[in-house]
C-alpha positions in Angstrom: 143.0 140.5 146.4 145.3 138.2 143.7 144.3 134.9 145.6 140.6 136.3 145.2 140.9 137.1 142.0 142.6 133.6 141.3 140.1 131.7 143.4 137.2 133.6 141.4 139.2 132.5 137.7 139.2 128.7 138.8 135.6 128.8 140.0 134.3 130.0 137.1 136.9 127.7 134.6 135.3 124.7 136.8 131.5 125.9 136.1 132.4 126.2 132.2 133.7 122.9 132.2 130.9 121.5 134.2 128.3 123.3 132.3 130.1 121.0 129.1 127.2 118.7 128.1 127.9 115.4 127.3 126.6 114.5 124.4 124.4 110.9 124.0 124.1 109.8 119.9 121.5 107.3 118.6 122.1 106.4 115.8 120.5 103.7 113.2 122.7 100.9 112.8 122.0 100.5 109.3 122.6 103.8 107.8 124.8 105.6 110.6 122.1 108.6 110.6 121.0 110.2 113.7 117.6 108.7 115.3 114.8 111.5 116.2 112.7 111.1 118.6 114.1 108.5 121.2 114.3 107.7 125.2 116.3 107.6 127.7 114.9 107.2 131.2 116.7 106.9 133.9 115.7 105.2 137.3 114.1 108.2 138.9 111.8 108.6 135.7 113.6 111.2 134.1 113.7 111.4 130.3 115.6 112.6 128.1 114.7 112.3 123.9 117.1 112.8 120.8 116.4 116.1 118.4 116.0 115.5 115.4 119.9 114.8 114.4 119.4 112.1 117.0 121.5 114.0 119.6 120.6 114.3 123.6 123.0 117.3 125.2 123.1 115.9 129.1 124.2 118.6 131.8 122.3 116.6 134.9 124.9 117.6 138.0 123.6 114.5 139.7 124.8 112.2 137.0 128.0 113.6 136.0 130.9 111.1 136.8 128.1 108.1 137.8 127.8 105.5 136.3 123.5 106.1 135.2 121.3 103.3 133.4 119.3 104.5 131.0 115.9 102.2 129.8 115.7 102.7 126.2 112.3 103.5 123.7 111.9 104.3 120.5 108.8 103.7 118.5 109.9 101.6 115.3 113.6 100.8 116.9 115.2 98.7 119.0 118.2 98.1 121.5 119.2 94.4 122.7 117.9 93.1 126.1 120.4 92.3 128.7 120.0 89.1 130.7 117.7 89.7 132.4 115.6 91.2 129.3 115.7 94.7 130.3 116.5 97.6 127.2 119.1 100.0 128.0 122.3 100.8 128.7 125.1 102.1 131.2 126.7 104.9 130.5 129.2 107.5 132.6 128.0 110.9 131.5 131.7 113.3 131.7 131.1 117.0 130.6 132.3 117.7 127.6 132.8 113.6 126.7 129.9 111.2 124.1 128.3 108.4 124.0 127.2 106.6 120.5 124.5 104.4 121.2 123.3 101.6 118.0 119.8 101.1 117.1 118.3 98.3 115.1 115.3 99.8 112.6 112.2 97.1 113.0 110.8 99.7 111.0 110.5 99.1 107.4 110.7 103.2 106.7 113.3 105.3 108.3 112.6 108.5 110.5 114.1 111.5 109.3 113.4 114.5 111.2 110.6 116.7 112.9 108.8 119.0 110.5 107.1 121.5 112.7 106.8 123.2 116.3 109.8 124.3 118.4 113.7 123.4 119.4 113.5 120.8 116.1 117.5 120.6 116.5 117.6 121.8 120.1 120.0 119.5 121.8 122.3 120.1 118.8 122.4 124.0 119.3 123.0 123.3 123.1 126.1 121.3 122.2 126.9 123.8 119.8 127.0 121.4 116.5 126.1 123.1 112.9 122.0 122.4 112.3 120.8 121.9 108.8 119.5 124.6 106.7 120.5 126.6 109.6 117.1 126.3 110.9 115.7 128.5 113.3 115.0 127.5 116.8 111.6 129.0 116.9 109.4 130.0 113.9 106.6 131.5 113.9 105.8 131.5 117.4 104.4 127.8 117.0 104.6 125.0 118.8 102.7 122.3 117.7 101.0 121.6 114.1 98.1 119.7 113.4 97.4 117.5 109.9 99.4 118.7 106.4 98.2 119.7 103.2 100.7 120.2 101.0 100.4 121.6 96.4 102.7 122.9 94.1 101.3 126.3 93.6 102.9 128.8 91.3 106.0 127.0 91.2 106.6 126.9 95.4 105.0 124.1 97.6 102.5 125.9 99.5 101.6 123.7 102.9 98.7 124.0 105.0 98.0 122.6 108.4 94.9 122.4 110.5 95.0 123.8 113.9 98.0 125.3 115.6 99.4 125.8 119.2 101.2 128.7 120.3 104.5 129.2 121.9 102.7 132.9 124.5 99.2 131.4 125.3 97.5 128.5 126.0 94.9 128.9 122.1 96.7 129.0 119.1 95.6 129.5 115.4 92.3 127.1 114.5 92.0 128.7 111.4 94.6 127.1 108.7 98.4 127.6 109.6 100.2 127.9 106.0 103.9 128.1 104.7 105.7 128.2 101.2 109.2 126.0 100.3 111.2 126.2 97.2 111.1 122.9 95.6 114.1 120.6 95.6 116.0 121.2 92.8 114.6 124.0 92.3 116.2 126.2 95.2 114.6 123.7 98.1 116.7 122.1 99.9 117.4 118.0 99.9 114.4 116.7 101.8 116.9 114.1 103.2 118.1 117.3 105.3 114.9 119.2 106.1 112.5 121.6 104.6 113.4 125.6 104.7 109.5 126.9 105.9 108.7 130.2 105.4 105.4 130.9 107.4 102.6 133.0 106.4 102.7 135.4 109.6 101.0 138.5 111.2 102.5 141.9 111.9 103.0 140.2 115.5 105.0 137.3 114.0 102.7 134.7 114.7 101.3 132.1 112.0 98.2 134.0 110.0 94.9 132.7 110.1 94.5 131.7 106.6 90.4 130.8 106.3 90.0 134.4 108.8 86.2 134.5 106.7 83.2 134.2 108.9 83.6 137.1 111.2 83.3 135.8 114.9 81.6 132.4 113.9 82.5 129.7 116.5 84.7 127.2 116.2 87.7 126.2 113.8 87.9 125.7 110.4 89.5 123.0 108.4 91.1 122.5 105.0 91.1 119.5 102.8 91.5 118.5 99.1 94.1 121.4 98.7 95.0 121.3 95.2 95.9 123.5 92.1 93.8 123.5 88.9 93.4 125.9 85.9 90.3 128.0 84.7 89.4 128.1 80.9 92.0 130.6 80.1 94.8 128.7 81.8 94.8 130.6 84.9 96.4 128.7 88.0 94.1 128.7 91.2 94.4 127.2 94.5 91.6 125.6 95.8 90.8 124.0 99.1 87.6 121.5 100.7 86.7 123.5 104.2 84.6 122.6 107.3 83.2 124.8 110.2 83.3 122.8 113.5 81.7 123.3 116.7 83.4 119.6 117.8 85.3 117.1 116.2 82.1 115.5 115.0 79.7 118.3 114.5 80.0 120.0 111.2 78.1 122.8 110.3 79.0 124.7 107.4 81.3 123.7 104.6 81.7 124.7 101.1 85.2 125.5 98.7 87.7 127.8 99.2 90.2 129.6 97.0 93.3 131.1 97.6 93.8 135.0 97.7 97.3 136.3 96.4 97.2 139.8 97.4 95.7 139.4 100.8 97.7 135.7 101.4 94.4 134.3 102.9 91.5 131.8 101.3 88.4 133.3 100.4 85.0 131.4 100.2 84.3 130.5 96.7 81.8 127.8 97.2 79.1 127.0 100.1 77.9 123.4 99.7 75.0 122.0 101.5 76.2 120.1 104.6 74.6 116.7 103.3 76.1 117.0 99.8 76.8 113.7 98.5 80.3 114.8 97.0 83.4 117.3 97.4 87.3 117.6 97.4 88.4 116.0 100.9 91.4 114.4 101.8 94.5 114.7 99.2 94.2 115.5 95.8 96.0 113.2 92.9 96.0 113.8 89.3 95.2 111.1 86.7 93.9 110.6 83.1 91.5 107.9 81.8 90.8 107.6 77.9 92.9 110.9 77.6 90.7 113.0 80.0 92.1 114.7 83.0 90.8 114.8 86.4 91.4 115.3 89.4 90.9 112.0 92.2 90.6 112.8 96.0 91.7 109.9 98.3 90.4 109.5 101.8 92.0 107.3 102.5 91.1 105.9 98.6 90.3 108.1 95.9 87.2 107.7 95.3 86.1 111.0 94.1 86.9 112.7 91.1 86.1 115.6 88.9 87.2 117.1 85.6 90.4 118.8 85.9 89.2 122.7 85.0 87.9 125.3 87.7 85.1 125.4 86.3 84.5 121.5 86.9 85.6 121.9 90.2 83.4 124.7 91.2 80.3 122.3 90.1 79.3 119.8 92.6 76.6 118.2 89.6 79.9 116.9 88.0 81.4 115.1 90.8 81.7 111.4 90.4 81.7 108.8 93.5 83.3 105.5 93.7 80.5 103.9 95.1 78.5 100.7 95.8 75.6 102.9 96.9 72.3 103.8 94.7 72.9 107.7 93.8 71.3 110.1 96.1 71.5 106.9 98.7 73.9 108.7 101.1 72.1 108.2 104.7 74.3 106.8 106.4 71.6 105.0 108.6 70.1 103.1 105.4 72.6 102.8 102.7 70.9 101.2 99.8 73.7 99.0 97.9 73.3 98.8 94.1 73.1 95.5 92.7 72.5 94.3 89.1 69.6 91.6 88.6 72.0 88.5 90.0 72.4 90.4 93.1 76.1 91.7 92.3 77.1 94.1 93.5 77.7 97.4 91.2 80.7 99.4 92.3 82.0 102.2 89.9 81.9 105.9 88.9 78.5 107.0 89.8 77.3 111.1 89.5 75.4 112.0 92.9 76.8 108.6 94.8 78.2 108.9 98.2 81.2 106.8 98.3 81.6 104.5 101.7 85.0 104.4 103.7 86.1 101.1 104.6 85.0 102.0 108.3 81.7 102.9 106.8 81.2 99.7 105.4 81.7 97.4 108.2 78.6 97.8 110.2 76.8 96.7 107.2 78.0 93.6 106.9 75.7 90.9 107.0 72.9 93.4 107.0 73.1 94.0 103.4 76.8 93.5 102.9 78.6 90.5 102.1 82.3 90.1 104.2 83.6 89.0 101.1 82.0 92.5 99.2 83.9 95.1 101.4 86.4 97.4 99.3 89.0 97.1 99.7 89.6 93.8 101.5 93.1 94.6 102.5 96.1 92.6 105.1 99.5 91.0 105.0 100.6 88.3 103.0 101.3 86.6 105.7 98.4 87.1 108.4 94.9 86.3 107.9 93.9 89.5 109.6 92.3 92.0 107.5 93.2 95.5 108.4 91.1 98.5 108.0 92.4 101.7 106.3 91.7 105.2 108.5 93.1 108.1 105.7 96.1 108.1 104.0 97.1 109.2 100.3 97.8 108.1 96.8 100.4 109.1 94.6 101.9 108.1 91.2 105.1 105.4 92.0 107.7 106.4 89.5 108.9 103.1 88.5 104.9 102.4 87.4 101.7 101.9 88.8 100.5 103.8 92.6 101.6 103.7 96.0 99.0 103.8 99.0 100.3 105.2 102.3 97.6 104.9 105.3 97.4 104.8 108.8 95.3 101.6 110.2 92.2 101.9 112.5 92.4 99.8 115.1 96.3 98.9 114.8 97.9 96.1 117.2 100.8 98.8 119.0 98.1 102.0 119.1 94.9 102.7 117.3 95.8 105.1 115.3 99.8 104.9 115.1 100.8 101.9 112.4 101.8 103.2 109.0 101.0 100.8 105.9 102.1 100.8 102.4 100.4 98.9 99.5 101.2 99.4 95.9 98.8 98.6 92.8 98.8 99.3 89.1 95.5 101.7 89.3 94.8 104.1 91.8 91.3 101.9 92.7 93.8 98.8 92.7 93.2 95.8 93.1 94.3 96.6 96.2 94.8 93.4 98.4 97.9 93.4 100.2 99.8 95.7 102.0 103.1 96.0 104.2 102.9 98.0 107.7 106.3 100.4 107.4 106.2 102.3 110.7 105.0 102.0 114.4 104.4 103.9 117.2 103.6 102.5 120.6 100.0 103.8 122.2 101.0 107.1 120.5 99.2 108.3 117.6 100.5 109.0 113.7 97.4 109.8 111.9 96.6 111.6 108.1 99.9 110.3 106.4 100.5 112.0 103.5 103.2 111.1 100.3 105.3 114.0 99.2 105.4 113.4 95.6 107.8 116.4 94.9 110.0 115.2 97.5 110.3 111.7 96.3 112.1 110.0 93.7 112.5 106.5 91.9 114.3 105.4 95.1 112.9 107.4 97.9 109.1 107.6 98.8 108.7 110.5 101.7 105.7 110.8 103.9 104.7 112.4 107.2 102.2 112.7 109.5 100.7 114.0 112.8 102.9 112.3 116.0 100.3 113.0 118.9 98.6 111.5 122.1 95.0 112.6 120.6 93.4 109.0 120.1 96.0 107.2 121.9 94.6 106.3 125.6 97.9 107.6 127.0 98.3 111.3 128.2 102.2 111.2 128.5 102.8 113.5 126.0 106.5 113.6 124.3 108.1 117.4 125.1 108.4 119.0 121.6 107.6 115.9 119.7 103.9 115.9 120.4 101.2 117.6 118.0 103.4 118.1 115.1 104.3 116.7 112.2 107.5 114.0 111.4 109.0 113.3 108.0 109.5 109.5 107.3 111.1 108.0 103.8 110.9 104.6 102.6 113.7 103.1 99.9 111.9 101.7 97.4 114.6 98.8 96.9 113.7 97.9 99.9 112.7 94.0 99.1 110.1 94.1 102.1 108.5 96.4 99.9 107.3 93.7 97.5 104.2 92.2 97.5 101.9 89.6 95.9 100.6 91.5 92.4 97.6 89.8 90.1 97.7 87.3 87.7 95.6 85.6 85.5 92.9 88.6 85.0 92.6 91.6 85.4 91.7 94.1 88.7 89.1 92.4 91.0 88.8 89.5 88.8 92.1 88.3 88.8 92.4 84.6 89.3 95.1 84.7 92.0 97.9 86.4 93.3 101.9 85.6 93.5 105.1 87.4 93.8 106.5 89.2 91.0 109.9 88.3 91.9 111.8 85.1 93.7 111.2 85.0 97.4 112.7 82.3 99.9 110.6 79.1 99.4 109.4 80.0 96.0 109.5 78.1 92.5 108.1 79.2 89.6 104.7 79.1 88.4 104.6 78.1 84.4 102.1 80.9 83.6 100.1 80.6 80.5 102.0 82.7 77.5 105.6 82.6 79.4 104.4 85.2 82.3 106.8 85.1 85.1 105.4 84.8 89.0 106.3 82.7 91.8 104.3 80.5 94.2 105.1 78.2 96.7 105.4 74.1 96.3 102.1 72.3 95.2 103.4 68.7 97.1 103.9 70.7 100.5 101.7 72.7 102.8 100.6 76.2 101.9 102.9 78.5 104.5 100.4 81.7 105.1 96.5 81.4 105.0 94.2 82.6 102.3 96.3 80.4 100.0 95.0 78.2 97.5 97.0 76.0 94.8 96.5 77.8 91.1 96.3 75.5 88.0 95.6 75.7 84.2 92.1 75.2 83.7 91.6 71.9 81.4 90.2 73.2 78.2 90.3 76.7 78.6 93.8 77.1 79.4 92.8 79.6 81.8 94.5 80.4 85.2 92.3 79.3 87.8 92.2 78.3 91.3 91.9 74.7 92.1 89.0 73.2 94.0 89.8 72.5 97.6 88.2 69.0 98.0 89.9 67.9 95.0 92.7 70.2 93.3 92.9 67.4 90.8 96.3 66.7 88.6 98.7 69.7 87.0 98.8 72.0 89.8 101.4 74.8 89.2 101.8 75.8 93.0 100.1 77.9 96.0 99.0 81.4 95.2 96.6 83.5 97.3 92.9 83.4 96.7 91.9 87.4 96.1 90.6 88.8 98.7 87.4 90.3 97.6 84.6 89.3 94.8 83.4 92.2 93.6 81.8 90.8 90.0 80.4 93.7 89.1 83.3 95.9 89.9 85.2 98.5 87.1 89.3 99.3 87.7 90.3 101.5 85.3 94.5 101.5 84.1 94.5 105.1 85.3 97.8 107.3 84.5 99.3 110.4 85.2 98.5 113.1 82.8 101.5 114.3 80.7 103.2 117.4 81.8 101.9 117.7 85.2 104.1 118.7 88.0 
């Protein structure tokens, strides 16, 4: 019975030390933080992917003690080849034993952490390690998140995301999944460490359906445009764009909705006729002009605005487009551009006129559209490639001027997965360059959005939708997929700097230059002492769309030189803008005063 007994004690010691994970870290080589969100495949095709501290716990019996090469991915990251140019690494997992494994970011923003669905730290709770914010391993029964929205809304950030998957059934919630968060500083927690969520649920605990109106109507319904505005007696509402879809591209009611306190649901406050030329979509930003507040909606540019009141908002005759359409010339089958009596094109704020996205243009070129005449005419400094914006946001950079964050149609790595950021002094622009900050390999990252009320004069947050949908891969990434990651850029960053305007203002600047030195530079001896920097006149231009800038004889105007004969007094290369868009207005919008 004793040697039993004693046989029974050491089996069960030697399955509590084999049931010891060992623990695998990636980590960013840079900053020493904790890498979500990558690979490690062995031979046989197993993977294994890091939480969100950047932490795998490994209890494979097969591999314990054996020495086990893992292949290495991870979107926006990288791990050096060996000789014969294969990325990974050999490691001897050992219960209860780690492994640190270095990453080199290629990506110009740094991934932070998984927002949404299940197990967001679960590898770290398996090996037993402390989780931030103590967050739950499950909440709200979901699973997967689609698409944020995300206002200040009586002094808490209220998010909203569009459809939902379920941990207990196969359908989820296709009618709005919401949450509230204190606001850093304000009881929230760092953003640098996560987000403490607390879901709008049913008695059942599962997310509520916040837009439940209808009845049994088919289909989900969507929110855009969320935002936060005041009536005439200084009320605060919460207001929201909303769709009714039958499929992704059939559409058949919309209208406003507003948010209901006591019942924690929207309510419809507004139907709107399914071709109306103008409404809220996107993601709201505040700004003033000539000391009026309104509120711009960017998809992926703001280029719609309103007055800044309910009541304004409520009224779809006082809706202003950014357009270069005719008002009331919204088909999209036979747009009719406005032009003044030269033939330039008229783009402004125009009651009644559709605005077109960038997408929305291209099929028009050369069948009433100029190449030269699509806004915004957008790419790297150093690529002649133009690259076309699919949505993004807008939001106010502390240090002056706006900050653009968009996802890229048609992107090199995945259709939908490359993150850009461009920066301008208006929120219409110019904007002409831009700087791709994230990557994801045939996986998708689309409707980035900027946290304002996270971010700082150092750190710009965004996140987006991580998913397969639009990607032409089905392997889908266990917990990762469908839901939402959290990304920060350091705006100190010097890749962060691009060629700004000078010599003009907005569209009609004469060129474009770096603000600051760059390798290769000199100076260019700007009229009235302005500092900017260019590249040599006496050598080759280094990047296309360059052209060498001089002082016009005369005039003493900045202007670009002819090609066929720049003539004498050149100051150096600069780039040619982008776009011509004579007829264009760019107004020095601001934030209003006292806004959150």
């Amino acid at each position: 019975m004793l040697r039993s007994c004693l046989t029974l004690g050491c089996v069960l010691a030697g399955v509590a030390l084999a049931d010891a994970p060992f623990r695998i870290t990636a980590v960013d080589g840079a900053s020493g933080r904790g890498v979500p969100l990558v690979e490690l495949r062995t031979t046989d095709n197993v993977s294994y992917w890091t939480d969100s501290a950047g932490v795998i716990a490994l209890d494979a019996p097969e591999l314990m003690g054996r020495e086990t090469w893992f292949e290495i991915h991870a979107h926006g990251y990288r791990y050096p080849a060996d000789g014969l140019g294969l990325v990974g690494v050999r490691l001897t997992p050992r219960p209860g034993e780690a492994a640190r494994v270095e990453l080199e970011r290629v990506n110009v923003a740094e991934r932070l952490y998984r927002v949404t669905g299940a197990g967001v730290y679960h590898h770290s709770r398996r090996l037993g390690d402390a989780v931030p914010l103590g967050r739950p391993a499950l909440l709200a029964e979901l699973t997967g998140c689609d698409s944020v929205q995300a206002e200040v809304y009586r002094g808490r950030l209220t998010w909203v995301w569009g459809d939902a998957n379920r941990l207990s059934y196969a359908l989820g919630n296709f009618k709005a999944t919401g949450a509230r968060s204190w606001l850093p500083g304000a009881g929230g927690a760092d953003p640098a460490l996560g987000v403490e969520l607390e879901y709008f649920t049913r008695p059942d605990g599962f997310a509520r359906e916040l837009c439940a109106f209808g009845g049994g109507e088919p289909g989900p319904v969507w929110l855009d445009g969320l935002v936060s505005v005041r009536d005439a007696a200084g009320r605060e509402h919460l207001v929201a764009h909303f769709v009714r879809v039958k499929s992704l591209g059939e559409v058949y009611a919309r209208g406003l909705a507003r948010f209901d306190d006591a019942s924690g649901t929207f309510k419809v406050w507004r139907e709107l006729p399914l071709d109306a030329p103008l409404a809220p979509r996107g993601h709201a930003l505040r700004v003033s002009v000539d000391g009026v507040d309104y509120l711009y909606f960017a998809d992926p540019l703001p280029d719609v605005r309103v007055r800044a009141t309910l009541e304004a908002l409520g009224d779809p005759a006082q809706y202003e487009g950014f357009s270069m359409l005719v008002p009331g010339a919204h088909d999209p089958a036979a747009p009719r551009f406005d032009r003044d009596p030269e033939g330039r094109l008229r783009l402004g704020w125009k009651r009644g006129a559709h605005p077109l996205r960038p997408a929305e243009q291209l099929p028009w070129v050369g069948k009433g559209l100029a190449a030269e005449e699509v806004f915004p005419r957008l790419r790297a400094p150093e690529q002649a490639r133009l690259i076309t914006p699919h949505r993004g946001s807008v939001q106010p950079d502390p240090g002056g001027g706006w900050t653009w964050i968009f996802t890229e149609a048609g992107g090199e790595s995945s259709h939908l997965g490359e993150v850009w950021f461009a920066r301008a002094p208006s929120p219409l622009g110019p904007w002409a360059f831009a700087r791709k900050v994230v990557t994801h390999d045939r996986y998708s990252f689309y409707n980035p959005t900027q946290h304002e009320y996270f971010s700082d004069e150092r750190w710009l947050y965004f996140e987006g939708t991580y998913t397969t949908l639009f990607a032409g891969t089905e392997r889908k990434t266990p917990r990762y997929d469908y839901n939402q990651i959290l990304y920060r850029l350091d705006r100190r960053d010097p890749r962060l700097r691009l060629p700004v305007p000078c010599g003009g203002e907005g569209e009609r600047a004469a060129a474009f230059a770096w603000s600051h030195p760059a390798p290769g530079t000199v100076p260019l001896a700007l009229p009235g002492g302005r500092e900017a920097w260019g590249y040599p006149a006496n050598a080759p231009p280094p990047f296309p769309g360059m052209r060498l800038l001089r002082v016009a004889p005369g005039s003493g105007q900045l202007q670009l030189a002819p090609e066929e004969d720049p003539g004498p007094g050149c100051l150096g290369w600069a780039w040619a803008p982008p776009g011509r868009l004579a007829g264009a207005h760019v107004e020095p919008g601001r934030r209003p005063d006292g806004y959150h």
